[in-house]
Every structure is written in structure tokens, then in C-alpha cells.
VEXMARZA-836799 format. One record per residue (C-alpha): residue number from 1; x, y negated, z negated. Coordinates in Angstrom, 1 decimal. Layout:
BEGIN
MINU  num       X       Y       Z
MINU  NUM       X       Y       Z
...
***
This chain:
BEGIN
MINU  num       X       Y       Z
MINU    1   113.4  -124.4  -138.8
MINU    2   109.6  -123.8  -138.2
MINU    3   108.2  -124.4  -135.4
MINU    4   105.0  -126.1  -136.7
MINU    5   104.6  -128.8  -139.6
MINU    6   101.8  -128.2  -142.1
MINU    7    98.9  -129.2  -139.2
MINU    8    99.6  -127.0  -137.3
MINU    9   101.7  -129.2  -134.5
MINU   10   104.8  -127.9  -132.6
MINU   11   108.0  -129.7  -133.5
MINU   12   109.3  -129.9  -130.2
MINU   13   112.2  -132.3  -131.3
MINU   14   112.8  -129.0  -133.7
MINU   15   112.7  -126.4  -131.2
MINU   16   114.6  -128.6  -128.8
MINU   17   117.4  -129.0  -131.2
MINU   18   117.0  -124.7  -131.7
MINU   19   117.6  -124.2  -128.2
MINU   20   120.1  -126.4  -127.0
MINU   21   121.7  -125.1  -130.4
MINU   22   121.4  -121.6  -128.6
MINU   23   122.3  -122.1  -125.7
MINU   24   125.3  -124.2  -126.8
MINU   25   126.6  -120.7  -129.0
MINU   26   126.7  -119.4  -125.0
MINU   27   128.7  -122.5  -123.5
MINU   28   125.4  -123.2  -121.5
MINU   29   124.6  -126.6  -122.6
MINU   30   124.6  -127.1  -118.8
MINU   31   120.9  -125.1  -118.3
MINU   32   118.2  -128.2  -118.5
MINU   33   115.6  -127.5  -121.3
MINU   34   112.7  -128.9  -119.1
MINU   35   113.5  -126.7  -116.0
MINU   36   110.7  -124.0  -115.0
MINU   37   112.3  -121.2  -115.6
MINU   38   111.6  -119.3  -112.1
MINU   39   113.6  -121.8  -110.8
MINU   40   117.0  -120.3  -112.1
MINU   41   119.1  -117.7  -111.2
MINU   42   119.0  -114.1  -112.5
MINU   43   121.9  -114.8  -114.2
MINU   44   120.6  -117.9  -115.8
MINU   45   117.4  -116.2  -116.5
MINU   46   119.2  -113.7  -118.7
MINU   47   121.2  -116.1  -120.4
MINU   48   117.5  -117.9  -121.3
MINU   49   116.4  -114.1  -122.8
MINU   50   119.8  -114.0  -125.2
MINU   51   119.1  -117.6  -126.1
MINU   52   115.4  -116.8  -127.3
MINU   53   116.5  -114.0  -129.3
MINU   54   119.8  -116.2  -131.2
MINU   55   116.4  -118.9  -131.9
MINU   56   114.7  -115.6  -133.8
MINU   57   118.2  -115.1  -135.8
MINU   58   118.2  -112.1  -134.0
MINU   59   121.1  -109.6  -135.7
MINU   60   120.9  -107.4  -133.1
MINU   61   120.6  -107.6  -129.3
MINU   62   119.6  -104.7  -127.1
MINU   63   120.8  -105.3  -123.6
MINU   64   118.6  -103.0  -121.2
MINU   65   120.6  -102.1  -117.8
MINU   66   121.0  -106.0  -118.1
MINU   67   123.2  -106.2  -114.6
MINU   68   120.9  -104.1  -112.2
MINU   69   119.8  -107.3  -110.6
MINU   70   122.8  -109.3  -111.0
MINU   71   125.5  -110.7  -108.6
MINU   72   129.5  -109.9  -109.7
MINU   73   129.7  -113.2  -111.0
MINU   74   126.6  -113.0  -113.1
MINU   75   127.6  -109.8  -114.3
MINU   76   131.1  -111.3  -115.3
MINU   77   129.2  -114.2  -116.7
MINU   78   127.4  -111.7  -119.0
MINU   79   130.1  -109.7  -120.3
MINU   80   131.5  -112.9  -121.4
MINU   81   128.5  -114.1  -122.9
MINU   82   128.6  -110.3  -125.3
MINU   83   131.5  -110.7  -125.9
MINU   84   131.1  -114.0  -127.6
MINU   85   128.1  -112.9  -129.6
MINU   86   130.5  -109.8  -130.5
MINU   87   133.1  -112.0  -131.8
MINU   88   130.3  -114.2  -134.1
MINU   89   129.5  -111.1  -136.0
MINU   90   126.2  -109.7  -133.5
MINU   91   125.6  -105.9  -132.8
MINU   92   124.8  -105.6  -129.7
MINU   93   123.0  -101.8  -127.9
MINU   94   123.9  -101.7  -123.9
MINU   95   122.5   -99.5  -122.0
MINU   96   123.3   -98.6  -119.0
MINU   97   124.3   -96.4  -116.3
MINU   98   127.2   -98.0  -114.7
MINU   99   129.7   -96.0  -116.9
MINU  100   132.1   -98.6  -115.7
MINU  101   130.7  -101.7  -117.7
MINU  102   130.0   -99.1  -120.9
MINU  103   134.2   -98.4  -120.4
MINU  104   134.4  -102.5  -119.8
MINU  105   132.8  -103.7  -122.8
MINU  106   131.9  -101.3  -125.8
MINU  107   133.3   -99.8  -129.0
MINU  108   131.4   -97.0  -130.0
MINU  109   129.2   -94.8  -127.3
MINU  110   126.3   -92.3  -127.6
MINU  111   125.2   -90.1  -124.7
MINU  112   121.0   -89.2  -124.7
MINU  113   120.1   -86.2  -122.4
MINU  114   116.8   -85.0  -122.4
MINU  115   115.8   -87.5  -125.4
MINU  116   118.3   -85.6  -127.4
MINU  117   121.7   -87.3  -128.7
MINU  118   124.3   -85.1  -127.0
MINU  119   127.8   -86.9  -127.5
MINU  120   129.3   -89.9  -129.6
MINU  121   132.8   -91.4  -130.2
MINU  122   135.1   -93.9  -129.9
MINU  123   135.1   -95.1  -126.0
MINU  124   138.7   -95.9  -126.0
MINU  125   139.0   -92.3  -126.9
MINU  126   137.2   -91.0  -124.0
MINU  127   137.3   -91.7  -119.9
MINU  128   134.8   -91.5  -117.4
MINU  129   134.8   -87.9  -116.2
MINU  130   134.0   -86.9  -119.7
MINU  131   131.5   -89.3  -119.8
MINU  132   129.7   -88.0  -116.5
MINU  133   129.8   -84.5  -118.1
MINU  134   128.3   -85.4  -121.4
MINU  135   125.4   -86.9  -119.2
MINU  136   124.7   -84.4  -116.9
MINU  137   126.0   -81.2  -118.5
MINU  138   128.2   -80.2  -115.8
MINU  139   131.8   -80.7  -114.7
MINU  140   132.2   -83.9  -112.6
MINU  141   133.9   -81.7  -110.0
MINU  142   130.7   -79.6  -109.9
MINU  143   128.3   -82.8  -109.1
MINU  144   128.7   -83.5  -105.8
MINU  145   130.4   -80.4  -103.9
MINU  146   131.4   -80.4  -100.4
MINU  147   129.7   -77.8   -98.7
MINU  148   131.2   -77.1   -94.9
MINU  149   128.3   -78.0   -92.0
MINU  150   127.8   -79.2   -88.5
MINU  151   127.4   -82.3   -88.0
MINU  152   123.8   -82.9   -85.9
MINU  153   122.7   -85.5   -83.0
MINU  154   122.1   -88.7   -84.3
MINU  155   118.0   -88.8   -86.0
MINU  156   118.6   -92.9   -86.5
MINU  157   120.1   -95.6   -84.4
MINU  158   119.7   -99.5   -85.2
MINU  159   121.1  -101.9   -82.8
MINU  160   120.5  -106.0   -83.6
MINU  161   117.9  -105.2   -86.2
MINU  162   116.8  -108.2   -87.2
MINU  163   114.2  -109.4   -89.8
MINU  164   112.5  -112.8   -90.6
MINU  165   115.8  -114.0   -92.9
MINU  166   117.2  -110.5   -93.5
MINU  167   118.8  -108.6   -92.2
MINU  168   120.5  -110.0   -89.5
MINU  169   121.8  -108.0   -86.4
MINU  170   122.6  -105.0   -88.1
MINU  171   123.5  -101.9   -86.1
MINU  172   124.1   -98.2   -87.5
MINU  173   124.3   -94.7   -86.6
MINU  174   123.2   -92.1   -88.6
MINU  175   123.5   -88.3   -87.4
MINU  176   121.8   -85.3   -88.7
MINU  177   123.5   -83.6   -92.1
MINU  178   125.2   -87.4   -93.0
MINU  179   125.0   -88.7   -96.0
MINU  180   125.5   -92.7   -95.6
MINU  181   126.2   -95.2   -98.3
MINU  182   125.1   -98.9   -98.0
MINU  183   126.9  -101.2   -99.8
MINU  184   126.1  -105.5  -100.8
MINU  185   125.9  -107.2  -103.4
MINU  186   122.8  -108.9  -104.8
MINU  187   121.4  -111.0  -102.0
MINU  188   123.6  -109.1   -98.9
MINU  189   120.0  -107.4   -97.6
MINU  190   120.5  -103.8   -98.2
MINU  191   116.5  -104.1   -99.5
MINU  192   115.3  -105.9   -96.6
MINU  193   117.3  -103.7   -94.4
MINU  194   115.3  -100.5   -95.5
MINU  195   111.8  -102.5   -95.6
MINU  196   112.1  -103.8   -92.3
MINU  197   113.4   -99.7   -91.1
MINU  198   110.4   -98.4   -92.8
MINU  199   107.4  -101.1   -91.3
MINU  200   107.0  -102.9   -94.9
MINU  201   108.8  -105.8   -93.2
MINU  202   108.3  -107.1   -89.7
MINU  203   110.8  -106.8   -87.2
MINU  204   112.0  -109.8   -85.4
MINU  205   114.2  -108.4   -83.0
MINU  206   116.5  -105.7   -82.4
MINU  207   115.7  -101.3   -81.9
MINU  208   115.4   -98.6   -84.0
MINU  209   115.3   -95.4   -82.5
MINU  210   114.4   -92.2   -85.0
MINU  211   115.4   -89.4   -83.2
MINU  212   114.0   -90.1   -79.3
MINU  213   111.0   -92.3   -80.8
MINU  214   110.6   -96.0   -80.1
MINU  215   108.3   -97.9   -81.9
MINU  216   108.6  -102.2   -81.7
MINU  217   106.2  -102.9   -84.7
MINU  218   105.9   -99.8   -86.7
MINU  219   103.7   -99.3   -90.0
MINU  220   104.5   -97.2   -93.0
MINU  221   102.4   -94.5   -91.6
MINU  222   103.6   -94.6   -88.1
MINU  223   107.4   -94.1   -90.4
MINU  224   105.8   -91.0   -92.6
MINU  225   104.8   -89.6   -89.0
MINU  226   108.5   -89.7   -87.6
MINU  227   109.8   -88.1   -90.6
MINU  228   110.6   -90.9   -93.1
MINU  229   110.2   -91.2   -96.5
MINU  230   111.3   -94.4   -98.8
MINU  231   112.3   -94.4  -102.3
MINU  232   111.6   -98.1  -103.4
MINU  233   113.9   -99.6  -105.9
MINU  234   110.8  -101.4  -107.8
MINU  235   109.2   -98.1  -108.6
MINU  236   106.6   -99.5  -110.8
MINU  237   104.9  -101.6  -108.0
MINU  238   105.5  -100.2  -104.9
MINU  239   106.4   -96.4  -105.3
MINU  240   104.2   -95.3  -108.0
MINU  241   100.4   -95.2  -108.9
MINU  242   101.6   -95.3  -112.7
MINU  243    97.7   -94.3  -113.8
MINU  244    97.6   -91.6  -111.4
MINU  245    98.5   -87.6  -112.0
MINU  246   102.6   -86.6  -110.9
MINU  247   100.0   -84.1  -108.7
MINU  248    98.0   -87.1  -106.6
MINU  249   101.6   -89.6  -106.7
MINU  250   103.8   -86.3  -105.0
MINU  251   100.8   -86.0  -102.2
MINU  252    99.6   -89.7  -101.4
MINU  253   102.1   -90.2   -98.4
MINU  254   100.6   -86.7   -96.9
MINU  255    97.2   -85.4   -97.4
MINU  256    96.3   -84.0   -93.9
MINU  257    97.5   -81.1   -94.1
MINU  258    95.3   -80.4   -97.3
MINU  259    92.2   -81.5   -95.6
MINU  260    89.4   -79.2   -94.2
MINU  261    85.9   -81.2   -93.2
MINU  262    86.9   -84.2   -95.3
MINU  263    87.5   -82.3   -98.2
MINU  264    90.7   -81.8  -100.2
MINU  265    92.3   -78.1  -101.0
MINU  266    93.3   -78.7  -104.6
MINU  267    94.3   -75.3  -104.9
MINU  268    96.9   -75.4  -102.0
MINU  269    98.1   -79.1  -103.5
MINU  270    98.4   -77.9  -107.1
MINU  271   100.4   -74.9  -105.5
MINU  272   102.4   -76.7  -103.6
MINU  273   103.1   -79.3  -105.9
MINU  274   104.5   -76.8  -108.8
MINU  275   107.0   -75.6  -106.1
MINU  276   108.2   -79.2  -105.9
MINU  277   108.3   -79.7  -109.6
MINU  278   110.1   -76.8  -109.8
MINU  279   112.8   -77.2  -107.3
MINU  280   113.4   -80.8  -108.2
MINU  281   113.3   -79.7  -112.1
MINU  282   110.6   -82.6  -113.1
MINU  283   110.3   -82.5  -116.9
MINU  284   106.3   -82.4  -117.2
***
């Protein structure tokens, strides 16, 4: 059906009829038509994104890491939701890097490394360690060794941290040479956790102790100064000038020690930052 008659007017009986049509080949007749849609859920939201392409007779879906922001139950919601438009004769592209869900819900895979297509098969033919090395190019057992060291004094101590809504009364321990995991699902507030840590947040109540430093209402600076650093998850607003040189991005957070009389040393920052590119292997 079109969506205008011949003078140009929608036919929004039409395109009602289109989407409930839609959303009814999900089993989501239960999503109100009229509803804004930044009022639903992420999960909902996605199901709104699937519907739009099945009004466009789309033959083919391509499901971006679709679950990044997505509870468990929104995630199981999805895979449902695939699999339906599997079983009605759609092909359907998921990418992602939870190897898990790839094992979960697809037929066929293909592993990309460098822009280049490196691997493809059957994925009931393959398992997960195989996977992990067609990705990365090395053994799994090679990834992540163990390499004996001391554990150091603690460098960060949170007792009753607690935020505007989140997080709530949180206490941890972190000691020097640790490497600690933080775990939630969507909503648990591992992100407010690290925004409140880091000054982007404000503290309501509670200490944070960095080392033997102190500090009741930090700012991101005051947190560069103690020795922090912050990888945001939303890298496109919050950890990245996207128009900006790799150069200016890598030395933003710490420019004093490049400055003489006001004045940048662009020598010393080019220099240092082709060390960094170079140790960290940045593809440029």
C-alpha cells in the first residue's frame, strides 16, 4: 500500500493497518500505535526498528550489536522475535561480539579482522575457542595469561558511595596490580557507579579514597590529577572529539606537561603520541 493517495495526503488508516500488520508478524499487537516512542523500553524500541523495516518489505534485516543495551529479558525477547522472521523466509546479518548469542542463534558465520574476511562455516561445526581465535589471531589460551605478581596496597576504597538515584551504598576495595570485574545487568548502575567515581556525577554521600587522597566533591580534573582515567561506554559523545586528530583526542586529558609560556610543544606531543600508537597498535 502507498502511503499517499494521488494529492499527496498520508493514508493513515493505510499505514495504521501496515503497522499493526507488522507488529502483529512479531506478537506485539500489545505496543500502542499512538505512544511517543521515547516512552518505551529498549526492548520495545527495537521491536519498533524490526517493524519499520517488515512495513518497507524488507528481505533482509541487519541486526547491529542489537543487545548492547538490552536487559536478559529483552535480549530473550529478541532472539525470539529472529527467530520468527527466520522461520517466515527473512535473512537476517547479526553482528555482534557476544560470541555466545552468534553460537545461540545463527547458521552460517563469517569472521572480519582488519576489514578482511578471515573465517566462514557452518556454526554448529565450530565452538567458541575457535571462534576467539579466528578473531583475534591467537590461541584463546594465549589472550589473557596469568603472569605471577605482588599484589599492592589498596589505590581505591569506596565505602556507602552513594549517588542521586544510583548507585546506592556501594563499597569496594581495589589494590594495586587487580584487575576487578563489575557485573549488572541493564539498569543495576555499573555506569552511574563509574560517573559518580570519576566527578561526572555528584556524590550524595559516602568516601572514596584513591590511594591516601580524600576529595568530597571531586571534578574530572581533580580525578585526572589522582591518576584516573575513564573509558566512557558512549564514545561518540563523551570520550571522543570525533572531528578532532587521534594526536589532539590521545593528549586533551593532559596538556601540561607539553606547555612552555602558553605554548604547546607539538614536537614532543607528535613524539609521544607515535610511542602510544605504537604500543597500543592503533591502525592509522
Amino acid at each position: 500500500l502507498e502511503p499517499t493517495n494521488r494529492l499527496g495526503f498520508l493514508k493513515k488508516d493505510h499505514i495504521r493497518q501496515q503497522v499493526g500488520q507488522a507488529l502483529a508478524a512479531l506478537n506485539h499487537t500489545d505496543i500502542p500505535l499512538d505512544i511517543p516512542v521515547r516512552r518505551l523500553g529498549a526492548g520495545q524500541q527495537q521491536l519498533v526498528e524490526i517493524a519499520k523495516a517488515l512495513v518497507t518489505d524488507a528481505r533482509l534485516i541487519v541486526f547491529d550489536e542489537p543487545t548492547s543495551s538490552l536487559s536478559s529479558k529483552d535480549a530473550e525477547q529478541l532472539f525470539s522475535t529472529i527467530t520468527r522472521l527466520k522461520e517466515k523466509g527473512l535473512g537476517i546479518i547479526y553482528i555482534s561480539h557476544f560470541l555466545e548469542e552468534i553460537k545461540a542463534i545463527s547458521d552460517c558465520y563469517t569472521i572480519l579482522r582488519d576489514g578482511r574476511t578471515v573465517e566462514t562455516g557452518q556454526t554448529a561445526a565450530t565452538d567458541l575457542s575457535s571462534l576467539i581465535t579466528g578473531m583475534t589471531g591467537r590461541p584463546v589460551e594465549t589472550l589473557y595469561p596469568r603472569i605471577p605478581h605482588d599484589i599492592g596496597p589498596p589505590v581505591l576504597k569506596l565505602h556507602g558511595l552513594t549517588g542521586r538515584r544510583l548507585p546506592a551504598n556501594v563499597d569496594l576495595e581495589l589494590r594495586r596490580g587487580e584487575i576487578m570485574g563489575l557485573f549488572g545487568l541493564v539498569g543495576a548502575g555499573r555506569t552511574e557507579l563509574l560517573r559518580a567515581l570519576y566527578g561526572l556525577d555528584p556524590i550524595k554521600t559516602g568516601r572514596v579514597t584513591i590511594g591516601t587522597l580524600q576529595d568530597p566533591a571531586p571534578m574530572p580534573n581533580d580525578r585526572i590529577r589522582q591518576g584516573l582515567g575513564m573509558l566512557s561506554e558512549d564514545r561518540h559523545h563523551e570520550g571522543l572529539a570525533q572531528d578532532q586528530s587521534i594526536e589532539d583526542n590521545m593528549m586533551y586529558g593532559r596538556m601540561a606537561p607539553f606547555t612552555r609560556y602558553g605554548l604547546l610543544d607539538r614536537r614532543e606531543i607528535k613524539k609521544r603520541v607515535n610511542n602510544w600508537v605504537k604500543k597500543l597498535h592503533i591502525l592509522v
